[in-house]
mmCIF file of the C-alpha atoms, coordinates in Angstrom:
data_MODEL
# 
_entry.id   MODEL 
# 
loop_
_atom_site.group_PDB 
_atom_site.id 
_atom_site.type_symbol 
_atom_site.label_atom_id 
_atom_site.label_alt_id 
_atom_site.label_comp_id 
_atom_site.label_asym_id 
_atom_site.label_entity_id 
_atom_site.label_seq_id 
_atom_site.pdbx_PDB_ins_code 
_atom_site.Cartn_x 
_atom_site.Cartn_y 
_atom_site.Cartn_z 
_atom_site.occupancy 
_atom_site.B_iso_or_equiv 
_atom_site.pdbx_formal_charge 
_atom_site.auth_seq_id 
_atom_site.auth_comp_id 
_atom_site.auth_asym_id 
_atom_site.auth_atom_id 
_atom_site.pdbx_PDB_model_num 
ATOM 1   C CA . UNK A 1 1   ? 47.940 -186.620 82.618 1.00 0.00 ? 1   UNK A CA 1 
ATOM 2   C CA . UNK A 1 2   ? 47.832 -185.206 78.798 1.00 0.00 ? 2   UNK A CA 1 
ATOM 3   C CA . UNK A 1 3   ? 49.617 -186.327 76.004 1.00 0.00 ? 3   UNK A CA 1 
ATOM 4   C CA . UNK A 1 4   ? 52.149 -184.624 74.942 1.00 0.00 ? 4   UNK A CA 1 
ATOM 5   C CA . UNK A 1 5   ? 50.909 -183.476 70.866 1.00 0.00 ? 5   UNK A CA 1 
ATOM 6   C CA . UNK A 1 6   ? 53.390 -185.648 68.333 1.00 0.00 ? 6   UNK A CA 1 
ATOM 7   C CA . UNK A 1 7   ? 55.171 -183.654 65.996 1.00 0.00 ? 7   UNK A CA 1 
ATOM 8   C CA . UNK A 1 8   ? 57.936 -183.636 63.554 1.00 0.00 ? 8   UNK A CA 1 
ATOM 9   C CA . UNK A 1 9   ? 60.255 -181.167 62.804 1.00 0.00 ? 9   UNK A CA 1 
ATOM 10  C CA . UNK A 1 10  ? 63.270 -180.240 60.917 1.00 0.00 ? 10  UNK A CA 1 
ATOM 11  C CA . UNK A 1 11  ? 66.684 -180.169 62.709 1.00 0.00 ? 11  UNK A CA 1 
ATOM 12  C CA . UNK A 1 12  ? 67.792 -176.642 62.205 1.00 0.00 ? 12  UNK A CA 1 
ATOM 13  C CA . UNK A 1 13  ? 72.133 -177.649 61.214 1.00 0.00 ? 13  UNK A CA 1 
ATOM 14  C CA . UNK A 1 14  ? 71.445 -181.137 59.897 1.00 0.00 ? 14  UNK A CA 1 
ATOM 15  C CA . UNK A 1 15  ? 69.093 -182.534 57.199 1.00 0.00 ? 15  UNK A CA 1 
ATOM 16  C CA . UNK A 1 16  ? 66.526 -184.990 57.961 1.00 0.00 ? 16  UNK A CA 1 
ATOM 17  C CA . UNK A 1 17  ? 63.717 -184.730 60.169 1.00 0.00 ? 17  UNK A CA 1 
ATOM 18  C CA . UNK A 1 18  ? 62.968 -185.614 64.075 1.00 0.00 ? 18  UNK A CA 1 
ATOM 19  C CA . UNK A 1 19  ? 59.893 -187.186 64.818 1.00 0.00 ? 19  UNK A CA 1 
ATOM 20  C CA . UNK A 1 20  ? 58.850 -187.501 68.419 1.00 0.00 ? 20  UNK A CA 1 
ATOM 21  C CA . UNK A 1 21  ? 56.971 -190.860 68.239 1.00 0.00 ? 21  UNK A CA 1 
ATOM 22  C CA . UNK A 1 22  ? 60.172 -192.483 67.765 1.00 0.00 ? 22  UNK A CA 1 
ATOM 23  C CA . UNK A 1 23  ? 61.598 -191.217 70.714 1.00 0.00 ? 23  UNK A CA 1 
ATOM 24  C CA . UNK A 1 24  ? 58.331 -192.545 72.643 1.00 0.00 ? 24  UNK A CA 1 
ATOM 25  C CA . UNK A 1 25  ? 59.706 -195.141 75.567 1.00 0.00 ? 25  UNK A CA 1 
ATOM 26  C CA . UNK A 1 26  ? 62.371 -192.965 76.752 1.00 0.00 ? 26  UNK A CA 1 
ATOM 27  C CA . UNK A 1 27  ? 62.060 -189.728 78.825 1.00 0.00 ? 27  UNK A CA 1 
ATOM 28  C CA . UNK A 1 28  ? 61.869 -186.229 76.423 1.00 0.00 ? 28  UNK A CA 1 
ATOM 29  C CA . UNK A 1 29  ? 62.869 -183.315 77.620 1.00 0.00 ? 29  UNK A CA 1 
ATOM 30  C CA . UNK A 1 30  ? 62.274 -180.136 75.344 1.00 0.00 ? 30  UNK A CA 1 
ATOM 31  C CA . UNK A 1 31  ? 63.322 -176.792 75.551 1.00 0.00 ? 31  UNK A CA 1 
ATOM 32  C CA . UNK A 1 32  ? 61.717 -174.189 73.413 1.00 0.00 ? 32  UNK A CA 1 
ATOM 33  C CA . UNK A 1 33  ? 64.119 -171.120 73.197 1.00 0.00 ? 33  UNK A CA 1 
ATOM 34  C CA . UNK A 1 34  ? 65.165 -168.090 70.578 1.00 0.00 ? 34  UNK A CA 1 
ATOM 35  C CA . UNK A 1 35  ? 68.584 -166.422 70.495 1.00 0.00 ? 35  UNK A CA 1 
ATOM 36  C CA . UNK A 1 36  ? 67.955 -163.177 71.459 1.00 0.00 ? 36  UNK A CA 1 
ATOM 37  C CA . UNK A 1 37  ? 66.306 -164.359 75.072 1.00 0.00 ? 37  UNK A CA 1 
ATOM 38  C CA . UNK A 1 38  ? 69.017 -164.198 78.440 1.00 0.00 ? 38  UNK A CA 1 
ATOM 39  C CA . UNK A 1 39  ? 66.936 -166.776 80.067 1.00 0.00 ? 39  UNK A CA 1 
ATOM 40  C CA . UNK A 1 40  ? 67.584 -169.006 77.353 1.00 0.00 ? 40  UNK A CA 1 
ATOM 41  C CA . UNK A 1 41  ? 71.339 -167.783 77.039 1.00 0.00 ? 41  UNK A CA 1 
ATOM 42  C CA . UNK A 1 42  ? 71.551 -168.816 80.638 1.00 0.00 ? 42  UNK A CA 1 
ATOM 43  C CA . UNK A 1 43  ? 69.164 -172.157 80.684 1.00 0.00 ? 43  UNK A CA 1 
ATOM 44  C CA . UNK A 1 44  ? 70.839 -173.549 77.750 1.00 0.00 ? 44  UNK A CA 1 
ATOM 45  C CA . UNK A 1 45  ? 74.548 -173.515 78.616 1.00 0.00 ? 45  UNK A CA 1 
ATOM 46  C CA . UNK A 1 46  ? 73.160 -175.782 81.512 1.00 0.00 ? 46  UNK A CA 1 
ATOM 47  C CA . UNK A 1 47  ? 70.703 -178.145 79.299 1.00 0.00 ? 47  UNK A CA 1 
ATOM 48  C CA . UNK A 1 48  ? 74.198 -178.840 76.898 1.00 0.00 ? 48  UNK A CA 1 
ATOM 49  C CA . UNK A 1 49  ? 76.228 -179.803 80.277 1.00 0.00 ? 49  UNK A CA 1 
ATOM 50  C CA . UNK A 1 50  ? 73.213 -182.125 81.104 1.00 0.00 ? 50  UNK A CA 1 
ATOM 51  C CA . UNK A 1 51  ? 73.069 -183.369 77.599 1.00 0.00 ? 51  UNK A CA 1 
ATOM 52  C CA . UNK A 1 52  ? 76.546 -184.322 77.558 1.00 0.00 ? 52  UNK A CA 1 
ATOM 53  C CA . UNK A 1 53  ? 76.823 -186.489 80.746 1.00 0.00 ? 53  UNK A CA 1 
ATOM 54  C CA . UNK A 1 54  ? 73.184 -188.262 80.756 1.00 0.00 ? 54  UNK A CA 1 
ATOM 55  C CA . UNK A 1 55  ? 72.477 -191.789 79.595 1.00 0.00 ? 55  UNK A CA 1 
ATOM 56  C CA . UNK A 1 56  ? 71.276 -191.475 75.899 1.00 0.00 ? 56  UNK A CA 1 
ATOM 57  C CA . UNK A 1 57  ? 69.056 -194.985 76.243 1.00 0.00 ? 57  UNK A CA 1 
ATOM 58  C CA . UNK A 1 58  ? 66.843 -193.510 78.556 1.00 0.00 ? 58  UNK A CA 1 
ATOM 59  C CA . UNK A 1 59  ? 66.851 -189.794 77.820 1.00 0.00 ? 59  UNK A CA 1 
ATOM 60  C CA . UNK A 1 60  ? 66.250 -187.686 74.537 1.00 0.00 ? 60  UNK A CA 1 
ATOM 61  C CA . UNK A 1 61  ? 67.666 -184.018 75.225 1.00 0.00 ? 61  UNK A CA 1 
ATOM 62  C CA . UNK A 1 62  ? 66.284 -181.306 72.015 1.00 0.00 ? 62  UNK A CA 1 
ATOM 63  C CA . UNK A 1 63  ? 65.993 -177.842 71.800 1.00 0.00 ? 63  UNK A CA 1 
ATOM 64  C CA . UNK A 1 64  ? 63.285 -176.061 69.758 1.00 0.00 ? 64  UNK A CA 1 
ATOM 65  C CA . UNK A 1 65  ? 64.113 -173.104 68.103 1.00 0.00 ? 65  UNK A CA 1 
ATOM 66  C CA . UNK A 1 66  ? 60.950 -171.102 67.901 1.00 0.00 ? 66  UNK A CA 1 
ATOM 67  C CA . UNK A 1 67  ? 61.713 -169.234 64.728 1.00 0.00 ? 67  UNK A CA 1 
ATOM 68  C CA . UNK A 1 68  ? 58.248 -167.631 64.900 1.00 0.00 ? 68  UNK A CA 1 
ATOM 69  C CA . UNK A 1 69  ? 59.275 -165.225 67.635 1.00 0.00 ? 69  UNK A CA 1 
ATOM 70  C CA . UNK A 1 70  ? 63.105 -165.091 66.029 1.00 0.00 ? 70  UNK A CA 1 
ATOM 71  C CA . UNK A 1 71  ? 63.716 -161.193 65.535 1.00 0.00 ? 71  UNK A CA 1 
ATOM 72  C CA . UNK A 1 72  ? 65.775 -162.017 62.148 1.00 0.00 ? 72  UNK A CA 1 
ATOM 73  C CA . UNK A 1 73  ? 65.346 -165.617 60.079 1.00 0.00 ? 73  UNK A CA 1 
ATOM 74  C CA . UNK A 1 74  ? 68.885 -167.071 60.713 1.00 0.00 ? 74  UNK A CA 1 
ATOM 75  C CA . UNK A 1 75  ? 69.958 -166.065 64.255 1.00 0.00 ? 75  UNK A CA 1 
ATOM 76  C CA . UNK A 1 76  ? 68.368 -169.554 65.907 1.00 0.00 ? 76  UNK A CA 1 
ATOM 77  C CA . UNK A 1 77  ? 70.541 -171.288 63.393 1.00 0.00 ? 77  UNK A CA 1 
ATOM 78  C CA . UNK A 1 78  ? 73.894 -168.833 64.359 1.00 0.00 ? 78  UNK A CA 1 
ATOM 79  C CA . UNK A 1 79  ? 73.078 -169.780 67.750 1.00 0.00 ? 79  UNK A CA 1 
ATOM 80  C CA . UNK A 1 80  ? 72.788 -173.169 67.420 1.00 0.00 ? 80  UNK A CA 1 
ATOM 81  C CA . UNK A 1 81  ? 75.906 -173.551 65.567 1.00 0.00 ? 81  UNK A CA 1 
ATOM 82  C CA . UNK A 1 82  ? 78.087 -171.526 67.972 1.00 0.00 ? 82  UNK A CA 1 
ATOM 83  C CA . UNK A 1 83  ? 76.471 -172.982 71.741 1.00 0.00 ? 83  UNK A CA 1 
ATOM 84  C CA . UNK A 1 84  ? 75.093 -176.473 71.361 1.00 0.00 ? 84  UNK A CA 1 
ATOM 85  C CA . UNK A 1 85  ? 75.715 -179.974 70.350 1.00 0.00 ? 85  UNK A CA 1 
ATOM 86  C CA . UNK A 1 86  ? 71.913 -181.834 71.449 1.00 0.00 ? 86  UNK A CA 1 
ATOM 87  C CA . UNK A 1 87  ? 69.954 -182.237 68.544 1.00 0.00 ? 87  UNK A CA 1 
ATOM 88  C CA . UNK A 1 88  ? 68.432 -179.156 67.916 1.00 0.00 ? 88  UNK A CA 1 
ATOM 89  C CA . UNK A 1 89  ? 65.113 -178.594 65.890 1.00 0.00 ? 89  UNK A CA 1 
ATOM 90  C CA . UNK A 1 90  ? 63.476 -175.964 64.230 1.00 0.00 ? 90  UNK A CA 1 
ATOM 91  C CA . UNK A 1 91  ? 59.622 -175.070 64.875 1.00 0.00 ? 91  UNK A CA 1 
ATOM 92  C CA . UNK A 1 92  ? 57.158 -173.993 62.182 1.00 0.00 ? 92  UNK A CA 1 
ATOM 93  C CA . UNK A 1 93  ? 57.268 -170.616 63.174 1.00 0.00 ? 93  UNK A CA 1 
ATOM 94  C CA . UNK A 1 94  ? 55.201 -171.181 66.542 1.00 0.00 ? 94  UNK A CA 1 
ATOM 95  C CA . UNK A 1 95  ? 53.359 -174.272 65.414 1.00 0.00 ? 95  UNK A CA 1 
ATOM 96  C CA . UNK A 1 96  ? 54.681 -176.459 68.367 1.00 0.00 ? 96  UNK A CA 1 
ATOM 97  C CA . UNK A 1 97  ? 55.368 -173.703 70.717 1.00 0.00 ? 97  UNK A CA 1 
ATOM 98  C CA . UNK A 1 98  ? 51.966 -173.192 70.427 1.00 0.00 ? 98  UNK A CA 1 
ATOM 99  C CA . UNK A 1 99  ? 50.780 -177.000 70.681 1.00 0.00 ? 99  UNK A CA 1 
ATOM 100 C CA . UNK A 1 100 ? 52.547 -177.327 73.720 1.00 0.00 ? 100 UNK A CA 1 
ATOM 101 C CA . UNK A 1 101 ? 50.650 -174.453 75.196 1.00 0.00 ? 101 UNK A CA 1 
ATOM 102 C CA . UNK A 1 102 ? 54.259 -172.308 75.954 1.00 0.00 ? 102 UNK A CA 1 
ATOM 103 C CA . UNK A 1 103 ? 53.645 -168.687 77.340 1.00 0.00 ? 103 UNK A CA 1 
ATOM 104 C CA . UNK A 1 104 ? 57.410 -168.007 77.503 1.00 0.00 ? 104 UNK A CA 1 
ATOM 105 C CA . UNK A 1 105 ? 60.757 -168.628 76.317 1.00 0.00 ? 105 UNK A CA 1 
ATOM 106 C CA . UNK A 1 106 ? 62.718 -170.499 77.500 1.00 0.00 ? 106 UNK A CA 1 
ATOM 107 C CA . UNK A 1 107 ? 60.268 -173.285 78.810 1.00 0.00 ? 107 UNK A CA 1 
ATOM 108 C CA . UNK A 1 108 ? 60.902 -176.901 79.385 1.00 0.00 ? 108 UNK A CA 1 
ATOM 109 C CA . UNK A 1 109 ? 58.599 -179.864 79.121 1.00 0.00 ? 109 UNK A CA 1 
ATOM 110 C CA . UNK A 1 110 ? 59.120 -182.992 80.292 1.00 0.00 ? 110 UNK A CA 1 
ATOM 111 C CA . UNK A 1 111 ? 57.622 -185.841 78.525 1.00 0.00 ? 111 UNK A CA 1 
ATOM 112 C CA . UNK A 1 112 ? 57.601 -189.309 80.447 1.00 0.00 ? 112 UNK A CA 1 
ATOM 113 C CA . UNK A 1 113 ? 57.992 -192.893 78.636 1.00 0.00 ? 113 UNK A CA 1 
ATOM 114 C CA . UNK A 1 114 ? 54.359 -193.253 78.188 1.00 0.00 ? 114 UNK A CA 1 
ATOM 115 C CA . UNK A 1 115 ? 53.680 -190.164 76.231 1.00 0.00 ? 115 UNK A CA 1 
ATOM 116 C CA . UNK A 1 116 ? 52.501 -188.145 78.672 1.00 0.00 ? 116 UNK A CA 1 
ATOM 117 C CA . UNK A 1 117 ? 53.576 -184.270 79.768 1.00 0.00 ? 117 UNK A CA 1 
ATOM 118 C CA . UNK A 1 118 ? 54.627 -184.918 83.002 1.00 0.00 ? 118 UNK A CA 1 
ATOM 119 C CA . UNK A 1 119 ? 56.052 -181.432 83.916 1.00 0.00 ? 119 UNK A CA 1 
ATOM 120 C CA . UNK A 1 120 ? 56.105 -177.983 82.645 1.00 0.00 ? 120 UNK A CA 1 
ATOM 121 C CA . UNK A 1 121 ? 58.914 -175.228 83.649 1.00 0.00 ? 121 UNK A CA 1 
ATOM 122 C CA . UNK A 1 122 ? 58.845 -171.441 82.453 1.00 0.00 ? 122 UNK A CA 1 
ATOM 123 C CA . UNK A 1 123 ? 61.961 -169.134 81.791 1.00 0.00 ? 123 UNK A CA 1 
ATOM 124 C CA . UNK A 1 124 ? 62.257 -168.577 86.022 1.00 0.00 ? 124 UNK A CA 1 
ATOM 125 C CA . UNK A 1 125 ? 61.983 -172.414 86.880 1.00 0.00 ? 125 UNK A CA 1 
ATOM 126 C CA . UNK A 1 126 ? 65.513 -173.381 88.330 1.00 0.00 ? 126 UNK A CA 1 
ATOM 127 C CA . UNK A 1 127 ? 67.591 -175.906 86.287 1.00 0.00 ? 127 UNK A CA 1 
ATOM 128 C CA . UNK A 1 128 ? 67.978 -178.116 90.018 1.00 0.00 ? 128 UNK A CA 1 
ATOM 129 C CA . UNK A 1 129 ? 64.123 -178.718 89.898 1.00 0.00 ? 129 UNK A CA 1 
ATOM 130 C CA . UNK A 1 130 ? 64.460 -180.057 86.306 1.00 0.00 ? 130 UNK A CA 1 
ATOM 131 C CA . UNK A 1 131 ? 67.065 -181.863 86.644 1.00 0.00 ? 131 UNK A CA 1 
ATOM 132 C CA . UNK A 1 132 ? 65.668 -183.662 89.619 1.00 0.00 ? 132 UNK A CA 1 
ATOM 133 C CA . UNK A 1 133 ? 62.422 -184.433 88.162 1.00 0.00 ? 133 UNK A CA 1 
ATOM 134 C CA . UNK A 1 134 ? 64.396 -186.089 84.717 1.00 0.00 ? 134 UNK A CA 1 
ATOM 135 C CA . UNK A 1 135 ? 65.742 -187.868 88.008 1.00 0.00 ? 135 UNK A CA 1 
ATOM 136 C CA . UNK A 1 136 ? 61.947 -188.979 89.409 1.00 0.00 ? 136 UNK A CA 1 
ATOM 137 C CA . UNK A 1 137 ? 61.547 -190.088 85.963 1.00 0.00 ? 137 UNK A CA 1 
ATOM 138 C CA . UNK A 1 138 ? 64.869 -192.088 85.012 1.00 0.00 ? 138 UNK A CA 1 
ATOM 139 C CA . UNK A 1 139 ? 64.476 -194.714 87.974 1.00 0.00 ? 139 UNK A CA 1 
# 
């Protein structure tokens, strides 16, 4: 299995900074997205509902903005504000998009308690098969 890359990033509404080796021992889900994507306008209304109802002790639910393929520099953060309460952070411009090897928007990676990527999904995965393999991973 690879390791997912560390990183830390800004949250885009709040100050302070998220840093993904604190988060190390739970599962980590990510979801790279930009506001002018449907995929994303449909993937994310289901990540917030997920987000909302999941055990916080074992699960870390963030978004990535990927203001590197925004079309203007504050619509991420106008998104962010009007659709979602998980933590939501702000890349680089593609810096961690680009770590993580993405190819789309909006894809999900799943990182398990050790660290390591254990599952990839691009914009046409299904939100069932992630959700079930948070489940594989929350036993």
């Amino acid at each position: 299995m690879e390791k997912a890359p560390l990183f830390q990033l800004p949250y885009i509404n709040n100050s302070g900074v998220y840093d993904l080796q604190d988060d190390l021992g739970k599962v980590i889900v990510l979801t790279f997205w930009v506001s002018w994507c449907p995929d994303c306008s449909r993937d994310l209304p289901m990540k917030e509902q997920l987000y909302r109802s999941m055990d916080s002790d074992k699960i870390s639910l963030l978004t990535i903005n990927v203001a590197g393929r925004e079309r203007e520099g504050d619509a991420g953060k106008s998104f962010a504000e009007k659709f979602l309460t998980q933590p939501t952070l702000v890349d680089d411009g593609r810096s961690t998009y680009d770590q993580y090897q993405c190819s789309g928007v909006p894809t999900t990676v799943i990182i398990d308690q050790y660290g390591n990527i254990s599952a990839k999904f691009g914009d046409q995965a299904e939100f069932l098969e992630i959700v079930e393999k948070i489940g594989e991973l929350v036993k």
